[in-house]
C-alpha positions in Angstrom: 0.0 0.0 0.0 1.5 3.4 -0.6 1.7 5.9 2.1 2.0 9.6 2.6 5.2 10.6 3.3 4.6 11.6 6.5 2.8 8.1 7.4 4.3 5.7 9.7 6.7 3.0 8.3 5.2 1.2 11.8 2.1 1.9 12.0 -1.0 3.1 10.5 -1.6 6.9 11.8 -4.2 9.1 11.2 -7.0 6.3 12.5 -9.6 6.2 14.5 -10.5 2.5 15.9 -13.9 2.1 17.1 -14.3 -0.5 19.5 -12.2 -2.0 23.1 -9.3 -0.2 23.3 -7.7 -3.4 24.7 -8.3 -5.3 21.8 -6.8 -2.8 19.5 -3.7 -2.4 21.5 -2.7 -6.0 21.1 -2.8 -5.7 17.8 -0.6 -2.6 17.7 3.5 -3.5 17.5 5.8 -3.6 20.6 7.6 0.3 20.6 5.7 2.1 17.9 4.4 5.6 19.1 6.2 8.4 20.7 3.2 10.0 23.2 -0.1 8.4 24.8 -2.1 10.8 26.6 -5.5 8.9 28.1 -8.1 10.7 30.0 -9.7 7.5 31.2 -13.6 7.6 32.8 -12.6 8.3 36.0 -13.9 6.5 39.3 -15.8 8.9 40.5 -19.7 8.8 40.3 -20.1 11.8 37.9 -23.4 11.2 35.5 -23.7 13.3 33.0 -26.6 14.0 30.4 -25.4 15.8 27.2 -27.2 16.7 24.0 -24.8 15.7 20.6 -25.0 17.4 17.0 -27.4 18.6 15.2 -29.7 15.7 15.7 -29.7 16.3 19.2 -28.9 12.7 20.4 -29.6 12.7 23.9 -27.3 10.5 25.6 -26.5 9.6 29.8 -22.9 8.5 31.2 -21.3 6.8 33.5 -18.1 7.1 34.3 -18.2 5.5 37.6 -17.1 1.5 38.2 -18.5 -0.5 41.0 -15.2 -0.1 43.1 -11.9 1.6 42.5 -10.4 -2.3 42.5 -12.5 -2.9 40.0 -11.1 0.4 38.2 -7.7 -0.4 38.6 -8.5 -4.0 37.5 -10.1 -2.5 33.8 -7.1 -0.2 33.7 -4.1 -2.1 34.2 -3.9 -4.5 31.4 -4.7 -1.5 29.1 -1.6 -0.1 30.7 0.5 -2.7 30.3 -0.4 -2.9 26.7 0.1 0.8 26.4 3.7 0.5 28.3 4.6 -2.2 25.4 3.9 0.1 22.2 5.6 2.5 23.8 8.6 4.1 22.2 12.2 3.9 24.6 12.2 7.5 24.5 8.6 8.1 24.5 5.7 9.5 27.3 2.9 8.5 29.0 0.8 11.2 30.5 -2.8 9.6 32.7 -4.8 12.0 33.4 -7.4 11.4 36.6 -9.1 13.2 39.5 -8.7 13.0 43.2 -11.3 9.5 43.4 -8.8 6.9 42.5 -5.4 9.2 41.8 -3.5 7.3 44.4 -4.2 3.7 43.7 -3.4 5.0 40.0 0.0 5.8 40.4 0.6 2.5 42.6 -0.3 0.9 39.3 1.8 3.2 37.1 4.8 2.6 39.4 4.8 -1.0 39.5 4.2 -0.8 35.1 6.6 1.7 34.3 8.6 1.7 37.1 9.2 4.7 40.1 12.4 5.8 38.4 10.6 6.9 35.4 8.1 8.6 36.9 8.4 12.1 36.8 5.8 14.6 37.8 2.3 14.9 39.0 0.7 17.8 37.1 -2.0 19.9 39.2 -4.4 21.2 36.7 -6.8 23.8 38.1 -9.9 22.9 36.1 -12.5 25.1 38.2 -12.9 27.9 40.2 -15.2 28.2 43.1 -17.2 24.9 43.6 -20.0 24.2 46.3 -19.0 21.2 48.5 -20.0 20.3 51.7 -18.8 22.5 54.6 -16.7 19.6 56.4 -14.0 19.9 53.7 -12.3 21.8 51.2 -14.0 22.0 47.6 -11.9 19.5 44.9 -11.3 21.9 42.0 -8.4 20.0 39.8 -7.1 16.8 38.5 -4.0 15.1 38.7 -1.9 14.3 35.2 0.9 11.8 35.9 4.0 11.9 33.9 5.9 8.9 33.1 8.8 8.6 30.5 10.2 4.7 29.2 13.3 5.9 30.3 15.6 8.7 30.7 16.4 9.5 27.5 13.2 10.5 27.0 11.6 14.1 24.5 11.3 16.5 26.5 11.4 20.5 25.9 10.7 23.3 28.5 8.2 25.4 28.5 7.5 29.0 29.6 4.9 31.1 30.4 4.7 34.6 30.4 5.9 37.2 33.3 3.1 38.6 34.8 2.1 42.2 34.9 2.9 42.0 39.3 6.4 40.5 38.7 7.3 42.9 35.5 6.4 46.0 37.6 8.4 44.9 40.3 11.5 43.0 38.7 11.5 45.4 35.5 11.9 48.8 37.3 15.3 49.9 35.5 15.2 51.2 32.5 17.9 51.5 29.7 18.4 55.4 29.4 19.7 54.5 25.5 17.3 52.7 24.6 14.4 52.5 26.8 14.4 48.7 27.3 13.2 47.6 30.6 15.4 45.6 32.7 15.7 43.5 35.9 19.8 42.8 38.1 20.8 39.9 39.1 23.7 38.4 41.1 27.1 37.6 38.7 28.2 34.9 41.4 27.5 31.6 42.9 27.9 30.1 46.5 31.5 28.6 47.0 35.1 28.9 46.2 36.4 27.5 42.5 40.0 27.4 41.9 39.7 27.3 38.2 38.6 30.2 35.9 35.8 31.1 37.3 37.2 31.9 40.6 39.7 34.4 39.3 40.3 38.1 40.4 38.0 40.1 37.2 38.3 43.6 37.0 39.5 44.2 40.9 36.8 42.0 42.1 37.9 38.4 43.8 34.7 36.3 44.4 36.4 34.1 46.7 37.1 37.0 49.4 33.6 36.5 49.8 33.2 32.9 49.8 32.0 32.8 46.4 32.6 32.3 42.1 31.7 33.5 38.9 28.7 32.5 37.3 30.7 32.4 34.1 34.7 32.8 32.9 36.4 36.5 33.1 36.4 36.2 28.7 33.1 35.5 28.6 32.2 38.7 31.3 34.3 41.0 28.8 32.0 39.8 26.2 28.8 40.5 28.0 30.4 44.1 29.4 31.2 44.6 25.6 27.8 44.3 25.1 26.6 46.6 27.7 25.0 43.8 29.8 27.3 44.5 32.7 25.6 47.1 34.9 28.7 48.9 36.9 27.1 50.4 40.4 28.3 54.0 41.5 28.2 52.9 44.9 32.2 52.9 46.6 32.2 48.9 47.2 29.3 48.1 45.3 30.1 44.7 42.6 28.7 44.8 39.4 25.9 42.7 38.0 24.3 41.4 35.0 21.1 43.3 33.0 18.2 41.0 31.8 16.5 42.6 29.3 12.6 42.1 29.5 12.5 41.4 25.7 15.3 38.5 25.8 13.5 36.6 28.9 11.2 33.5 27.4 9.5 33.8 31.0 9.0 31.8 33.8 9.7 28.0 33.0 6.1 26.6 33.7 6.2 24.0 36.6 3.9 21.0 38.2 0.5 23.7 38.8 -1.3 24.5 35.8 -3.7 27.3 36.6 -3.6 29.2 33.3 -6.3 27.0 31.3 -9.2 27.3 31.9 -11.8 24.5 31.6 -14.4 24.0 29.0 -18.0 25.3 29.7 -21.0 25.5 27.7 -20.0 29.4 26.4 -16.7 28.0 25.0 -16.5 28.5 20.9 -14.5 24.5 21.0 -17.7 23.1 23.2 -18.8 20.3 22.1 -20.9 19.4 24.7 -19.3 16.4 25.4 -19.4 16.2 29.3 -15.4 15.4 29.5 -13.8 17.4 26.8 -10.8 19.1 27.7 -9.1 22.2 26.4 -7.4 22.0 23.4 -4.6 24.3 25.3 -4.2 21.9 27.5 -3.6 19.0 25.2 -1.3 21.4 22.9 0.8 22.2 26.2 1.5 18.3 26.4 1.8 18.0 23.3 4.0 20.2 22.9 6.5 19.6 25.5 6.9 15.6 24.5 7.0 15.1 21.2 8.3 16.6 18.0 6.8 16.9 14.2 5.7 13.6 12.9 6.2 11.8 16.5 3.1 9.3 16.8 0.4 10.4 19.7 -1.6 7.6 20.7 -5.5 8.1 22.6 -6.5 5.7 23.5 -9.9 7.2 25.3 -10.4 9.7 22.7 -13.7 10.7 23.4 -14.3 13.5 21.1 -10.9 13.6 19.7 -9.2 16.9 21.5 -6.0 14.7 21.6 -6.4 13.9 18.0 -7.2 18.0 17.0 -4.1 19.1 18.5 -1.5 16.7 17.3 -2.8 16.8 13.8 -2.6 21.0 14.3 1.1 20.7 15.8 1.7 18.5 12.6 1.9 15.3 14.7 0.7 11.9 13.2 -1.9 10.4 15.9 -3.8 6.9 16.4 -7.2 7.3 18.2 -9.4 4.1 19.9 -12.6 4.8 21.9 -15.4 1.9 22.3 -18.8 4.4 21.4 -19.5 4.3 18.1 -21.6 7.8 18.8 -18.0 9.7 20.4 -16.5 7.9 17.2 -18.7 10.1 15.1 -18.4 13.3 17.1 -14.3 13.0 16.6 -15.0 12.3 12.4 -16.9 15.2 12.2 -14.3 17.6 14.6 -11.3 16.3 12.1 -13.2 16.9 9.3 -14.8 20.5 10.4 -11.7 21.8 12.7 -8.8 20.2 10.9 -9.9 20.4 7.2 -9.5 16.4 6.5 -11.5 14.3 4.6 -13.1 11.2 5.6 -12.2 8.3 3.0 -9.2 5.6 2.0 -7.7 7.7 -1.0 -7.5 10.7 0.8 -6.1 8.8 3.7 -3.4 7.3 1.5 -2.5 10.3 0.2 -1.7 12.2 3.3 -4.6 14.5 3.1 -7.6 12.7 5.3 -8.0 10.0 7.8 -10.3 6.6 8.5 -12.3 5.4 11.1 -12.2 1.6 11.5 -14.6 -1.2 12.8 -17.6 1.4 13.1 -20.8 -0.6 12.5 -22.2 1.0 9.7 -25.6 -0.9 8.8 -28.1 -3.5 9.9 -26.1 -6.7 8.5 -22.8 -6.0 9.7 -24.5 -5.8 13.4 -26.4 -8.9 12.5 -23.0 -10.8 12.4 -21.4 -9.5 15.4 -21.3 -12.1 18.3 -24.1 -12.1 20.4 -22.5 -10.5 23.6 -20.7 -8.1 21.5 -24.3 -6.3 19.8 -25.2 -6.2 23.5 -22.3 -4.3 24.5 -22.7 -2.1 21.3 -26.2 -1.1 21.8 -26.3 -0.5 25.5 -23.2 1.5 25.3 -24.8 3.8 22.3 -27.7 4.3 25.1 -25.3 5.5 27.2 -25.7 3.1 30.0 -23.1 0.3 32.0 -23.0 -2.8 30.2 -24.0 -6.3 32.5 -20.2 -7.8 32.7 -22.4 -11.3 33.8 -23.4 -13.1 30.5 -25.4 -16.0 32.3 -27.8 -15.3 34.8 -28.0 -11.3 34.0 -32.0 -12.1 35.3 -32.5 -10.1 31.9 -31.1 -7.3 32.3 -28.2 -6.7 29.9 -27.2 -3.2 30.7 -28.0 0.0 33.1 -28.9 3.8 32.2 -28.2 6.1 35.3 -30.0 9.0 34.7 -28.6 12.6 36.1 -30.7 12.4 39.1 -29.5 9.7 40.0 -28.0 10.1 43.7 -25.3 7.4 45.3 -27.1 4.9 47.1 -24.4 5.1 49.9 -21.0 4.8 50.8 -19.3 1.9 52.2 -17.1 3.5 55.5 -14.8 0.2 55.5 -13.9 0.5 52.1 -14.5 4.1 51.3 -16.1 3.0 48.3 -19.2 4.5 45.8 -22.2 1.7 45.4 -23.7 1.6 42.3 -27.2 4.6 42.7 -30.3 2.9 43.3 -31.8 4.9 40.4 -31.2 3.1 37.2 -33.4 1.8 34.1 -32.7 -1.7 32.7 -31.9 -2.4 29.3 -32.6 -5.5 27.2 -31.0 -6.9 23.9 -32.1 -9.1 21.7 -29.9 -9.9 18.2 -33.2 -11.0 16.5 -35.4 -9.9 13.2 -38.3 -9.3 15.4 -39.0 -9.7 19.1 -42.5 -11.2 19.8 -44.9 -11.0 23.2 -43.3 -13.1 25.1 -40.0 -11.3 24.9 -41.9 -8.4 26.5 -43.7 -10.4 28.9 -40.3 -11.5 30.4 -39.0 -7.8 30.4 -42.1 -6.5 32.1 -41.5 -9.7 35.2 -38.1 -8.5 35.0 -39.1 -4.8 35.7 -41.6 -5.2 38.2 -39.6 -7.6 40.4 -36.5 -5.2 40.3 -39.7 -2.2 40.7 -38.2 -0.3 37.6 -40.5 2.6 36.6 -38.8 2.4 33.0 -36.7 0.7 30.8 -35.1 0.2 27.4 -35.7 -2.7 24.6 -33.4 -3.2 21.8 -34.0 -5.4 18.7 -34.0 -5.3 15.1 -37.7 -5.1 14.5 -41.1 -5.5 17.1 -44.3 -7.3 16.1 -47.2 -6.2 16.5 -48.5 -8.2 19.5 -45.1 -7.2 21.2 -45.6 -3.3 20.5 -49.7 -4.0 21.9 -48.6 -5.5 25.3 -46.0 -2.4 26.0 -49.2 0.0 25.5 -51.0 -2.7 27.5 -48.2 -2.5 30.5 -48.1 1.2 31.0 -51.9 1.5 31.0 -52.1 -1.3 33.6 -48.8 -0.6 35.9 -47.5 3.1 34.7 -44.5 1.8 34.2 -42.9 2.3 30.7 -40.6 -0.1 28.6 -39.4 2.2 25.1 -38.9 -0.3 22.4 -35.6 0.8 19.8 -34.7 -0.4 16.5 -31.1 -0.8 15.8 -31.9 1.5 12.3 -32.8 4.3 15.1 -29.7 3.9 17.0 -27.6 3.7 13.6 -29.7 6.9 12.3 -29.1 8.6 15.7 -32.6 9.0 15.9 -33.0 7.8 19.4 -32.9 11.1 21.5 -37.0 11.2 21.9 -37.2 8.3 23.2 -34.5 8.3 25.3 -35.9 11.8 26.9 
């Protein structure tokens, strides 16, 4: 197949992989991308209700688990996987919140090993958030940096002086040409017998315990340029000028306060209820990689990893298991990035593919059984049942937003699962018939659901009678869904 010239010789870039990102890792090769950033659901019983697109698809998440064990069970063979395609000078960069942050870098330790950790970042992500009086308000998340080893891409950053330290560093002014500028110390602590701690100019550093910062040739270069400033004070020792137009700023450290989050106002929302800045992901970006390095997402979501690389002329591998968040990142590429969505133009350097999306009514029909289950409770938005025999039919869970936590376990300091929920039912057949429904509606009123979701190709018409006949009799309401309304995105509704 010929490839761009910017395309991997390793590795197909410039993909989106719909489906478990666990099962498209292992396919990947050992050592063949430069960056992963994942911004993995956290564990931390957040639902969230968000309206997508133009067709308004109304969708709930979940991006709670039943325990943070079980968290840190899902993520670490995903980690492992993502440790092994990872390049010996490449980054990993995890980014969480404060509900399972610390068995999370436990995990990363043991994977990637505590020598190659090297910082936690503290991003402030909002400002001013009610909590509960007994503590203090949570208003960032944690991004832990790992590197395969020490050799790995890195380049500092800066951000600019503010207008507080300008006023008060940047007081003297150059009477020649009017250039701001700040003094600072020519010497360092301790004696050095070699160049550096020889007489200059009348002045020996060592009678006061101390060195040059740099040889006496190389201070007759910087007086030569007037960037010695010589004090008229009888014993005063002369300095060095920093120019407020030569400084890069202040090397940005481990706090990251200066991006702000995404809210409904901002021109990159999407709406998507975990979308982060594209700053933010440009910053990372940035600082570990360089043109035509690989990025790797493996949580994409709605692609803002993918956007920035592909801006910063990156070549970049996306995977996320919704089909629906799979669409969302086609259309950002497409809209925000100027690529085209098809095979030639993806050979040619100028577009990208998204693989394994089901596309129609016949590819789904062929999918294993468990695996069209998965796919249409996850395009609800709900939790799909992890039990295959004995789900007492019930193959998935929608939480919706008012959904409140049940309670929480004081020995463990674990969430339970909200008491709130609505079932969902699958069935991978042409047309689901009365009884069908008559075991959904047993299901429902012994787990005393007020509604719940039914998923099939196609309903007869005794089936569609007895769901008007159930809500009449109990008020309780099952919503029958074709797979062609899912695939259509037609479902939002019904899913109100």
């Amino acid at each position: 197949m010929k490839r761009a010239a910017s395309q991997s010789q390793i590795v197909n870039t410039r993909v989106v992989y719909c489906g478990d990102n666990l099962d498209q890792l292992r396919k990947l090769p050992d050592e063949c991308v430069n960056l992963i950033y994942i911004d993995p659901p956290f564990n931390s019983n957040r639902n969230y209700e968000v309206f997508w697109g133009e067709t308004k698809e109304k969708r709930s998440f979940e991006d709670r688990h039943e325990s943070t064990k079980a968290y840190i069970e899902y993520m670490r063979p995903r980690c492992v996987e993502l440790h092994r395609v990872l390049r010996k000078t490449g980054s990993f960069y995890y980014h969480c919140d404060w509900h399972a942050s610390h068995y999370v870098k436990v995990m990363l330790d043991q994977i990637f090993g505590e020598n190659n950790f090297r910082n936690e970042i503290i991003w402030r992500r909002t400002t001013g958030k009610t909590q509960s009086y007994k503590q203090f308000p949570n208003n960032h998340d944690s991004i832990f940096f790992y590197t395969q080893s020490d050799n790995g891409i890195f380049h500092r950053m800066f951000v600019p002086l503010s207008a507080e330290r300008i006023s008060s560093h940047y007081r003297n002014i150059d009477p020649e040409t009017r250039r701001p500028y700040s003094l600072s110390d020519l010497t360092g602590d301790g004696i050095r017998h070699g160049a550096t701690g020889q007489p200059w100019r009348g002045f020996d550093p060592n009678e006061k315990q101390r060195h040059w910062a740099t040889s006496p040739a190389e201070l007759d270069e910087l007086d030569a340029k007037g960037m010695i400033y010589w004090p008229k004070k009888v014993g005063g020792w002369p300095r060095i000028k920093r120019y407020l137009d030569t400084q890069e700023g202040v090397q940005l450290d481990t706090i990251w306060s200066d991006i702000p989050p995404i809210n409904s106002q901002a021109v990159e929302s999407l709406g998507y209820p975990t979308q982060k800045p594209l700053p933010l992901l440009e910053r990372i970006i940035k600082a570990s990689s360089n043109e035509n390095d690989i990025v790797l997402d493996a949580f994409c979501g709605c692609g803002t990893a993918l956007v920035a690389a592909q801006k910063l002329k990156r070549q970049w591998i996306g995977i996320d298991i919704s089909p629906t968040a799979c669409r969302v990142m086609a259309q950002r590429l497409k809209k925000d990035c100027g690529l085209k969505e098809d095979e030639k133009s993806w050979r040619d350097g100028t577009g990208f593919v998204v693989r394994d999306l089901p596309r129609s009514q016949e590819q789904l029909r062929k999918i294993p059984s468990f695996e069209f289950e998965n796919w249409a409770v996850i395009a609800l938005g709900g939790i799909p049942n992890k039990v295959q025999v004995g789900d007492m039919g019930i193959d998935g869970k929608i939480y919706p937003v008012s959904a409140t936590p049940a309670r929480t376990d004081k020995e463990t300091g674990h969430l339970d699962f909200m008491d709130v929920w609505y079932p969902v039912q699958v069935k991978q057949r042409d047309k689901v018939g009365r009884p069908d429904i008559d075991s959904f509606e047993a299901m429902m009123t012994r787990e005393n659901r007020s509604k719940g979701f039914f998923v099939s190709f196609d309903y007869s018409r005794d089936a569609l009678t007895e769901v008007d006949r159930f809500f009449k009799s109990s008020g309780k309401i099952i919503v029958p869904l074709t797979v062609q309304e899912i695939l259509d995105e037609e479902i939002a509704r019904k899913l109100a």
